[in-house]
Structures are given as C-alpha cells and as structure tokens.
C-alpha positions in Angstrom: -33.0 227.8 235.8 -33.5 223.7 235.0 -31.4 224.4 232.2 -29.0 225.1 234.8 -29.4 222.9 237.4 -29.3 220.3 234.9 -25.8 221.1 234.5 -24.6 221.7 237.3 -25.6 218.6 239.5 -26.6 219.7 243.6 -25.2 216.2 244.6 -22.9 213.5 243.0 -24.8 210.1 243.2 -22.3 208.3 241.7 -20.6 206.2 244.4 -24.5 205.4 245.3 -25.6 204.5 241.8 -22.3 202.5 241.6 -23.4 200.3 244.7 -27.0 199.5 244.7 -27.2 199.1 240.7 -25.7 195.7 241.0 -27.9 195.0 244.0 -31.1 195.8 242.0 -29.7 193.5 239.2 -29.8 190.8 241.7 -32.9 191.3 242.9 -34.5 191.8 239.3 -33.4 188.2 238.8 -36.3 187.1 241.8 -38.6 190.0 241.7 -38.8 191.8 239.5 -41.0 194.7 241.1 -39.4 194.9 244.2 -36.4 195.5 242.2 -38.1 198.2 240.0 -39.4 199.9 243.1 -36.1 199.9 244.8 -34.6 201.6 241.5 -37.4 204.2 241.3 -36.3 205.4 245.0 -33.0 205.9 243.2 -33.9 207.8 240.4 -36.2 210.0 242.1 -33.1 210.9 244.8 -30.5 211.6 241.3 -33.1 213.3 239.4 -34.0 215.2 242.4 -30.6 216.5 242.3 -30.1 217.1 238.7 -27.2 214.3 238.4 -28.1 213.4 235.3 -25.5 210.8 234.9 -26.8 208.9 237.8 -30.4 209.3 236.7 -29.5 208.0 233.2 -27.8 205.2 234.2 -30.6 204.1 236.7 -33.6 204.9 234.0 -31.9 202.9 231.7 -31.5 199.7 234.4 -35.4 200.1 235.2 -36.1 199.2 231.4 -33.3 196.6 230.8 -34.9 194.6 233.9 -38.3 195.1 232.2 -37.0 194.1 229.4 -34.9 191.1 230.3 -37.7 189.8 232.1 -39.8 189.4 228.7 -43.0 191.9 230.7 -43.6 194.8 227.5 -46.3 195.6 229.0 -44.5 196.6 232.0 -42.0 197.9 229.9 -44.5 200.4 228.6 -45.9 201.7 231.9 -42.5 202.1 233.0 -41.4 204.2 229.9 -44.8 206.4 230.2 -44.1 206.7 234.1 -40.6 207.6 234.0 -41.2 210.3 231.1 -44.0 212.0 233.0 -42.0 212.4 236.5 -41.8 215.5 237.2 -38.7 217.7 236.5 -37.5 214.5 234.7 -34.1 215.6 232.7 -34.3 216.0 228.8 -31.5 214.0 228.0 -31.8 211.2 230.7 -35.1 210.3 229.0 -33.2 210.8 225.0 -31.3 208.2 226.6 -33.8 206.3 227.6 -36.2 206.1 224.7 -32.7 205.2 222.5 -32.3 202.5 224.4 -36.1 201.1 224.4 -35.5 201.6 220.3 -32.6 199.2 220.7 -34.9 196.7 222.0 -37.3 196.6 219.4 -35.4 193.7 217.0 -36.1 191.3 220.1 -39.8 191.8 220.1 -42.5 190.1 218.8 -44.9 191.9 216.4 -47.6 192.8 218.3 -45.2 193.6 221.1 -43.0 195.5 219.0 -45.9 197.8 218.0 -47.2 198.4 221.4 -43.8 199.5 222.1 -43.8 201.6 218.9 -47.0 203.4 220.3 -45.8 203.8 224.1 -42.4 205.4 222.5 -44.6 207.5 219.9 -46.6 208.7 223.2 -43.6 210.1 225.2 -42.0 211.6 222.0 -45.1 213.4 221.0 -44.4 217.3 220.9 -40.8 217.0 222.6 -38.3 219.1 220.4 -35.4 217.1 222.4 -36.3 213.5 220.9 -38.0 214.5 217.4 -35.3 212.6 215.8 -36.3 209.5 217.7 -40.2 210.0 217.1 -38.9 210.1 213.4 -37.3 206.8 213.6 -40.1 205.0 215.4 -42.8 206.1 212.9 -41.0 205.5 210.0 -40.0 201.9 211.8 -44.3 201.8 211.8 -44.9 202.9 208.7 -42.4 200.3 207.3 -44.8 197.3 209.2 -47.6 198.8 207.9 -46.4 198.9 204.2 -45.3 195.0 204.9 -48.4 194.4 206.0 -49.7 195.8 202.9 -51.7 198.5 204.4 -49.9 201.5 202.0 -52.5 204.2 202.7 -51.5 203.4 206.7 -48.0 203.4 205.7 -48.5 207.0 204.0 -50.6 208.7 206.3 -48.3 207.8 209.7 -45.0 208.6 207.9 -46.5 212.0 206.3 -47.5 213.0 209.3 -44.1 214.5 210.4 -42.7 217.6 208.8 -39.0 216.4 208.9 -37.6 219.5 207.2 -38.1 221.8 210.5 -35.2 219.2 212.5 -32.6 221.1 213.3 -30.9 218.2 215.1 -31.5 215.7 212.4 -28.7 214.9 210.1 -29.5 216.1 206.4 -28.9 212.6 204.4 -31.3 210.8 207.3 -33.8 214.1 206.6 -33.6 213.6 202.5 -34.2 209.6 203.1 -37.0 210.6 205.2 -38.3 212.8 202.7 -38.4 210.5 199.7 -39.6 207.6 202.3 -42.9 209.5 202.2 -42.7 211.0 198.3 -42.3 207.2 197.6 -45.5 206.1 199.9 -47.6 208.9 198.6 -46.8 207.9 194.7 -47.5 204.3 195.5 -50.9 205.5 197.0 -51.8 207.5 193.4 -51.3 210.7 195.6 -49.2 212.4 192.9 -50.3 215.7 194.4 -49.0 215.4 197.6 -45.7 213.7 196.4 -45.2 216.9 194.3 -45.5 219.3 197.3 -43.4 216.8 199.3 -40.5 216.8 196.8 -40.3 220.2 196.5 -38.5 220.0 200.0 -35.7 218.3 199.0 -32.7 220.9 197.9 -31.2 219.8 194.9 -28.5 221.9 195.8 -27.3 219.0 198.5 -26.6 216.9 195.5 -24.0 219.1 193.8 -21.3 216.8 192.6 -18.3 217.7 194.8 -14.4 217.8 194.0 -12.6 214.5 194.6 -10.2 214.7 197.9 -6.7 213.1 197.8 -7.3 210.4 201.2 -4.8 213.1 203.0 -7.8 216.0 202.7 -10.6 213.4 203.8 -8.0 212.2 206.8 -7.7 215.7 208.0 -11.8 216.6 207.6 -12.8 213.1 209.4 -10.5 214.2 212.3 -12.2 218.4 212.2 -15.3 216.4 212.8 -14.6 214.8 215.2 -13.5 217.4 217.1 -16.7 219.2 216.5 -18.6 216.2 217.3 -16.6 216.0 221.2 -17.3 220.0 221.4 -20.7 219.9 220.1 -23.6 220.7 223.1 -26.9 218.9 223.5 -28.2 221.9 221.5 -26.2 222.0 218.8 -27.3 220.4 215.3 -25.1 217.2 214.2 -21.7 218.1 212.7 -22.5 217.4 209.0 -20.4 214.1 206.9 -19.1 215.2 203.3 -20.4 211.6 202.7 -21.6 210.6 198.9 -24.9 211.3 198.3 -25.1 209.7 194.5 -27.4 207.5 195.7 -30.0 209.8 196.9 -29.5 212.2 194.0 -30.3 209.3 192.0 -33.5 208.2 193.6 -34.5 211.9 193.6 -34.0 212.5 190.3 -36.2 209.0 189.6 -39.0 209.8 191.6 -39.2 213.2 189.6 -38.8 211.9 186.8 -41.9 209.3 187.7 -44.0 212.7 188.4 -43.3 214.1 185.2 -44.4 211.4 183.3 -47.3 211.1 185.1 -48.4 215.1 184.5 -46.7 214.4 180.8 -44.1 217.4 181.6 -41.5 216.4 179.1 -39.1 218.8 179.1 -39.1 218.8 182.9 -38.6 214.9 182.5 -36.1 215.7 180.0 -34.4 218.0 182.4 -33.9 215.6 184.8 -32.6 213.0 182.9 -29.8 215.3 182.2 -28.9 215.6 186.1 -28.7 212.2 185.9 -26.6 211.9 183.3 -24.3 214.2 184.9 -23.8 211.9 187.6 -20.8 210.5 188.2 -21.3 206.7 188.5 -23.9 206.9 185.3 -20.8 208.5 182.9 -18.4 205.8 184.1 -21.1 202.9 183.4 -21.3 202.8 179.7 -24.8 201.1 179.6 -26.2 203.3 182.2 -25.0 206.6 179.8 -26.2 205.2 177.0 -29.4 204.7 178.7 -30.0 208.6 180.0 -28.7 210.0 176.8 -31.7 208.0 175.0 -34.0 208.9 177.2 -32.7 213.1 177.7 -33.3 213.0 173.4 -36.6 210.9 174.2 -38.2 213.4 176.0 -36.7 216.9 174.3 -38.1 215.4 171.1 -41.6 215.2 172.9 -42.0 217.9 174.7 -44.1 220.9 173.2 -42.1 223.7 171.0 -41.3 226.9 172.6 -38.7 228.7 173.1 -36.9 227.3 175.8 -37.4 223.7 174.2 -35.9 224.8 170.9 -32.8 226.2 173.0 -32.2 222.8 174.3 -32.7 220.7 171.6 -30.2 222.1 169.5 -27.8 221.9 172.7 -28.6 218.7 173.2 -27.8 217.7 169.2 -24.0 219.3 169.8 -23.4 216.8 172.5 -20.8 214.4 171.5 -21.5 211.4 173.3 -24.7 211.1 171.1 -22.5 208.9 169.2 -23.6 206.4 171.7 -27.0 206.7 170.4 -26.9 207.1 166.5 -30.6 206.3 165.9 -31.9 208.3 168.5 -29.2 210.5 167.5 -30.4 211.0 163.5 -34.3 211.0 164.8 -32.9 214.3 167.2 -31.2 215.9 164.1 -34.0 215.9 162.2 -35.6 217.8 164.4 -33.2 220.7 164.1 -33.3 221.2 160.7 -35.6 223.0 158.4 -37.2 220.2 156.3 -39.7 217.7 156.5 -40.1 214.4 157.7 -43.2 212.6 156.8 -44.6 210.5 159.8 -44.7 207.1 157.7 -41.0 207.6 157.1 -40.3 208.2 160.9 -42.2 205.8 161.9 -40.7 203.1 159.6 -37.5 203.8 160.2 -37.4 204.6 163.5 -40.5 202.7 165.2 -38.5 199.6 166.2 -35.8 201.2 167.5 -37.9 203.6 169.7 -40.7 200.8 170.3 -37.8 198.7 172.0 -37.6 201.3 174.8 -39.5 201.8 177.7 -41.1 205.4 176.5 -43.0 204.1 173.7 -45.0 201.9 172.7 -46.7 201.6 168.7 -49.9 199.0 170.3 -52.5 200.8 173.0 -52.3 198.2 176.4 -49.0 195.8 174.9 -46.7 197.9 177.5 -46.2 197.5 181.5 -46.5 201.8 181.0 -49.6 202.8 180.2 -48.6 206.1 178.8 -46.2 204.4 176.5 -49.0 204.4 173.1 -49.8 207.9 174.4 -46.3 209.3 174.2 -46.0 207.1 170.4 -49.3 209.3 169.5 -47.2 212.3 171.3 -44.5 211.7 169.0 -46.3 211.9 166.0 -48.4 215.2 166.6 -44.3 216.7 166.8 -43.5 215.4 163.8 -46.5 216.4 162.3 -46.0 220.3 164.1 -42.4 220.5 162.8 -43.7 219.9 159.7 -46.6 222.8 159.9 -43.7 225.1 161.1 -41.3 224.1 157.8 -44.1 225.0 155.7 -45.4 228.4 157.4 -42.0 229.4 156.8 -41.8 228.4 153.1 -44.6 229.4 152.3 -47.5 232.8 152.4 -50.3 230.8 150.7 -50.8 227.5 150.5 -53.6 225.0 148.8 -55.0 223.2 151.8 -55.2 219.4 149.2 -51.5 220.7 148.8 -50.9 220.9 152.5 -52.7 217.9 153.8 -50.3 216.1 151.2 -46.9 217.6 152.5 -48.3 216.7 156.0 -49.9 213.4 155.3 -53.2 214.0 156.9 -56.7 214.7 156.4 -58.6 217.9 155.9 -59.9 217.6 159.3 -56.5 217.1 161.0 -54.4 219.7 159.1 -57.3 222.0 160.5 -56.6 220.7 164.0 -53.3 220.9 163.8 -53.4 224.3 162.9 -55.4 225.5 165.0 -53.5 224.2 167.8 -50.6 225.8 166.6 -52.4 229.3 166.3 -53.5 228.7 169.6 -50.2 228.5 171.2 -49.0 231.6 169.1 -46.4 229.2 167.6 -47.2 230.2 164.2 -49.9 232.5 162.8 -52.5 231.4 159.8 -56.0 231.5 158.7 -57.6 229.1 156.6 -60.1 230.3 153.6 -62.2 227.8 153.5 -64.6 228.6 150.0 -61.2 229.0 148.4 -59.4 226.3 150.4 -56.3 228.2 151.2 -54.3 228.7 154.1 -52.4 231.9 154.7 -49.1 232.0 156.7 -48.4 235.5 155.8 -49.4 237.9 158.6 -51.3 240.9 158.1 -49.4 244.3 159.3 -50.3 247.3 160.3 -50.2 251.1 159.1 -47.7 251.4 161.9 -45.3 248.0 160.5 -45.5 249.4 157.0 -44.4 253.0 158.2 -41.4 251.8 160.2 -40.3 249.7 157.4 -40.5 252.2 154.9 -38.8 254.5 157.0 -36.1 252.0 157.7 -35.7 251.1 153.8 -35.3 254.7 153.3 -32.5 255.7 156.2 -30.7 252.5 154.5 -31.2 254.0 151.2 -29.8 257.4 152.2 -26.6 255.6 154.3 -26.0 253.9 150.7 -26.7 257.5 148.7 -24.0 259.0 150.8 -21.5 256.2 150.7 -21.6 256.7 147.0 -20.5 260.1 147.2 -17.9 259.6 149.3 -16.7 257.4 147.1 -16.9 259.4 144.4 -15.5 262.4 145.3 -12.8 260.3 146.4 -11.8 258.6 143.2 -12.1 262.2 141.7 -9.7 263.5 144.0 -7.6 260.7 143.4 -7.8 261.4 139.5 -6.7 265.3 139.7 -3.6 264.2 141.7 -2.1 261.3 139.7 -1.4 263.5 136.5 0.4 265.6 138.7 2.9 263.6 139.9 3.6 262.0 136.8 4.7 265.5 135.6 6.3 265.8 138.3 8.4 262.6 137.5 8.9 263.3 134.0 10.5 266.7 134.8 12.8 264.7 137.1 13.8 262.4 134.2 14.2 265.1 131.9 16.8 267.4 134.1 18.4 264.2 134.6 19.1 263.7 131.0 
C-alpha cells in the first residue's frame, strides 16, 4: 500500500512548498535552526501526504541550509533524522543522500569523512540507494589508499558485493570490481583477487561491429526514450559505450595473477585477448609488444596437449614478422630437432634478456620472477630436447645422452623423471648398464591386436592380387580374339 500512496499523492503541497521555501531561505540566513525547524514542520505535512515532490524539494533545502552555513555536524544529524522519520519516501531520501554526495568536494578532510560515515549509516541495508553506498565507500577507500593505509583501502571497498546491483550500470559495476581486484593485489592478497576477478564477464568485452554515426544517432535517441519511460525500479538503460579500456586493464590484472601462480599458458592466453584488441593492432609498438610476449609465454609454459596445439597456431601467425627473433626462438620449438641450451642462450639471451620476462642475473630485474622464468626457459629447451630423442631413439647410452642434452648424469636423471612423471614420455633408466630405454614394453594383448591387424592387411593385399590377376588374364584371352576378328575383316576386304 506505501508503494501506492507514494504515487499517488493525498494532497498537492506544491503552491505551499513554493511559498514558504523562500521564506525559510531567509530565515536560514539569521537562524539557522529556527529555519530548520520551520522546514521540518513542512516536510512532515508533504511526507505525511505522500507528495513526494514537495517532500524532496523541502529535504533537500534542510541540508543546503546546513550546508551553506558551514555546521557538518549538523548536517549529519539532519541526514540521520530525516532518513529515520517514519514513512519517510524511498526516493525523497535517494535524492537526498545524492545531493549530500554533491557536497563532499567542499569539505574538509575530517569533515568530509564524517560525512562519508553519516551517509554510509543511512545507506546501510537500503536496496533503493546501494548504488550511492557504492560510491561513498569507494570515495573512502580512495582516502584511505592516499593516506597510505592499503589494507583499510581493501577491506572497506571489498566489503560490498557489487555484482548483485541490479540498478547499477555495468561499466561503473566492472570499475568497481577491478577497484577492489587492484587493492587486494597491492595488499599480496592474490587469493582473494582471483575469486574477485572471476566476477567480471569477459563476455562484456567482446569487440563490437563499428556503427556508421547514422546507427549510433538512432540508438542514443532509443535510449533515451527508455531512459524517460524507465520506473524507479527498473535497472539503467545500458550505453553501447567502448569498453577497450576496461578490457585492457582486465586482461592486465590477469595477466599480473598468472605470473604470480607462474600459469603461462593462461598468461599466454591472455596476452592474445589483448592482442586482439583493437587500439593494440592499430599501434604498431603496442602489437609488436603482445606478440613478444603471446610467443614469451607459449614457449614457457609446460608441454601438453593443449600447449602443443597452440604453439604451432601461434608459429602460422603472420604478423610474427614483427618479431623475427622471438619468431625463430618459437619455430624451433615446433620442429623435431635439437637445440642445445648454450646455442639458445647465446643467440637468443640478449634479445630475450632486453624484455621484461626474463632476466639471465638472479635480483638485477624490478620482477623478481624474471631469473626464474630464464631458468624456466631452459628446463623447455632442455624437455624438447628429451622428447626429440625418445622419439629417435629405443635405447640410448646415458654418457651419450647427457652429451646431446648438455647436462650432467644427475640432471638427465631429473629431467627424466620429471617427464615420466607427467606421462609426457615413457623410459627407464638401467643404471649397472647405463642405458636408458624409450621403447615401451607391450602387452600380450598389443602384440595380438597388431598381429591380427598385419594379417587382415596381409589378406586385403592377398586378394587385391587376385583380382588383379584374374583380370589381366581375362584381358589376355580377349585380345587375340579381336585381332582375328580384325584380320578377317581385312581379308574379305581384299
């Protein structure tokens, strides 16, 4: 029934707001309570009668004259008082906590966050104003990140599960949301700024088709008439606006995660999305930038299969031109040969050191995982090269081996082992006779199936053969006959 009432006013207090608005103005300018009090009789007459016009225009002079007269503090007991009257209307006081936000630039700091608190109070479990609760912590947790306080910063701005506004526009919501992934990875709370990401729809940064000014004329004006139509209820009409620049400080926040959990492929994933955006392919430096690092971090991430499926997609892109070295270093990777580490990392070490992803000296880089991923690098090159020889090669002498691979006994063990471990390749080592086997061992059941397939492949040929030969000896008993056949001819034609 409020719901009603609230929209359909008992009483038009118009005419009366109209007349003693200026009078309480006047008043303010002497005393300033009598004038509040005079204004409270008001409100309590138009919000007695649902006008809610009248009662928003009267709320909203109560906390200008507070304001105007420099007194937050009373400010702030007005705000709490008016909020708490009872049958107070929803969107006379969404009016009135806007316009106590649009006061906050005038403030002093330690008015400004008493003000921040009061409107943090009266916004506190009110589905109506969530929007404005979320722009008046984030407004606090900015202060408390200027004031250096970070963990603050994180704690108040994490606080608010963004996602569930309905009336919040979705680009505010996705700035809201990487506000606080942001805090928490400044704070070394990597967890947390993984579940928070996971939020964030990916989908919402789809590159859209371009729109002649004709189509974006005829949407901006669909809006708007949505936006005149559109109840209190209603979610925000939705802009088609660009949203390259939060796709791209997604996709670098993600790709700061990765790193940080050493997830290379997914790093190298997103590096791609990146270089699928727009503004990055039109900015030559920028492209030539994510293409090194999308080969960067394919090259580093652990074999399987998925990786192996991307890396040789990633070698038929053409724009690798851009990048020849990290182009040649890529292709060797797809190919079924070696490539001794002390070549690589002569040839290619400068090049790759000049980067921000590696780094050849332990602490010489503002990354600390830069030496790590240079040691990452390595144990790839060194598992390519296991893989090349496991398939060359059944039996192998392990001196032999550690010289292909350029290591030690003890690290050619390792790195097998490794490999073994992740069912990349299978092998056991004979140690009295310092051999390594490649060749895997198979069943009664393998041998079977194979001899049974050599033989249904032997018998397909057998009969092949006999059709053919039948058929050539058909083809002989009919060729004499038509030369007869011919010679008569010539003959009776003599």
């Amino acid at each position: 029934m409020s719901e009603l009432q609230s929209l359909k006013p008992d009483k038009d207090f118009t005419a009366e707001v109209d007349k003693q608005l200026p009078e309480i103005e006047k008043l303010a300018q002497t005393n300033v309570q009598a004038a509040i009090e005079k204004a409270l009789v008001l409100e309590k007459q138009t919000r007695q009668a649902s006008d809610l016009a009248s009662t928003s225009r009267v709320i909203i002079a109560i906390v200008t004259i507070c304001k105007n007269a420099g007194d937050w503090a009373l400010l702030n007991e007005q705000v709490i008082l008016l909020s708490k009257k009872h049958g107070q209307l929803k969107q006379a006081t969404t009016k009135m906590v806007q316009v106590v936000m649009s006061f906050l630039d005038d403030a002093d700091m330690e008015n400004k966050l008493s003000v921040i608190e009061t409107l943090r109070t009266v916004t506190e479990g009110k589905i109506f104003v969530e929007v404005e609760r979320a722009r008046v912590t984030r407004m606090l947790s900015d202060i408390k990140r200027d004031q250096g306080d970070k963990k603050a910063a994180a704690d108040i701005l994490c606080e608010l599960q963004v996602e569930t506004f309905g009336s919040m526009e979705r680009r505010e919501k996705t700035e809201f949301i990487l506000q606080q992934v942001s805090l928490c990875i400044e704070n070394d709370d990597w967890t947390q700024a993984g579940v928070l990401i996971r939020k964030v729809s990916t989908r919402y940064f789809a590159r859209k088709p371009k729109k002649t000014p004709e189509q974006l004329e005829k949407e901006n004006k669909e809006r708007e008439e949505k936006e005149k139509n559109r109840s209190v209820d209603d979610p925000p009409v939705e802009k088609d606006d660009d949203v390259t620049d939060l796709k791209l400080r997604y996709y670098e926040l993600q790709i700061l995660l990765a790193k940080h959990d050493d997830k290379y492929l997914d790093a190298c994933k997103h590096w791609r999305q990146v270089l699928d955006t727009q503004v990055v392919e039109e900015n030559p430096e920028h492209l030539r930038l994510a293409l090194q690092h999308v080969i960067h971090f394919i090259i580093l991430a652990p074999h399987d299969n998925e990786q192996s499926d991307l890396l040789h997609r990633i070698q038929k892109e053409s724009r690798n031109s851009l990048v020849p070295e990290d182009a040649a270093l890529l292709k060797l990777f797809t190919i079924p040969e070696l490539m001794r580490w002390p070549m690589v990392s002569q040839k290619f070490g400068p090049h790759l050191c000049s980067t921000d992803v590696f780094d050849a000296e332990p602490n010489q880089s503002a990354d600390p995982k830069s030496y790590q991923r240079w040691t990452d690098l390595r144990k790839r090159v060194i598992e390519h090269n296991v893989r090349v020889v496991a398939k060359y090669y059944t039996r192998i002498k392990v001196g032999r081996l550690c010289q292909l691979l350029d290591l030690t006994e003890e690290e050619t063990e390792k790195y097998i082992s490794d490999l073994v471990t992740a069912k990349t390749i299978y092998a056991k080592i004979d140690r009295p006779a310092r051999v390594v086997n490649f060749a895997k061992p198979r069943d009664a059941d393998d041998v079977l199936n194979e001899w049974s397939g050599n033989m249904s492949s032997l018998l397909d040929l057998l009969e092949r053969i006999d059709h053919l030969i039948t058929k050539e000896e058909m083809m002989a008993r009919i060729q004499p006959t038509k030369v007869d056949k011919a010679a008569k001819a010539a003959i009776k034609g003599q």
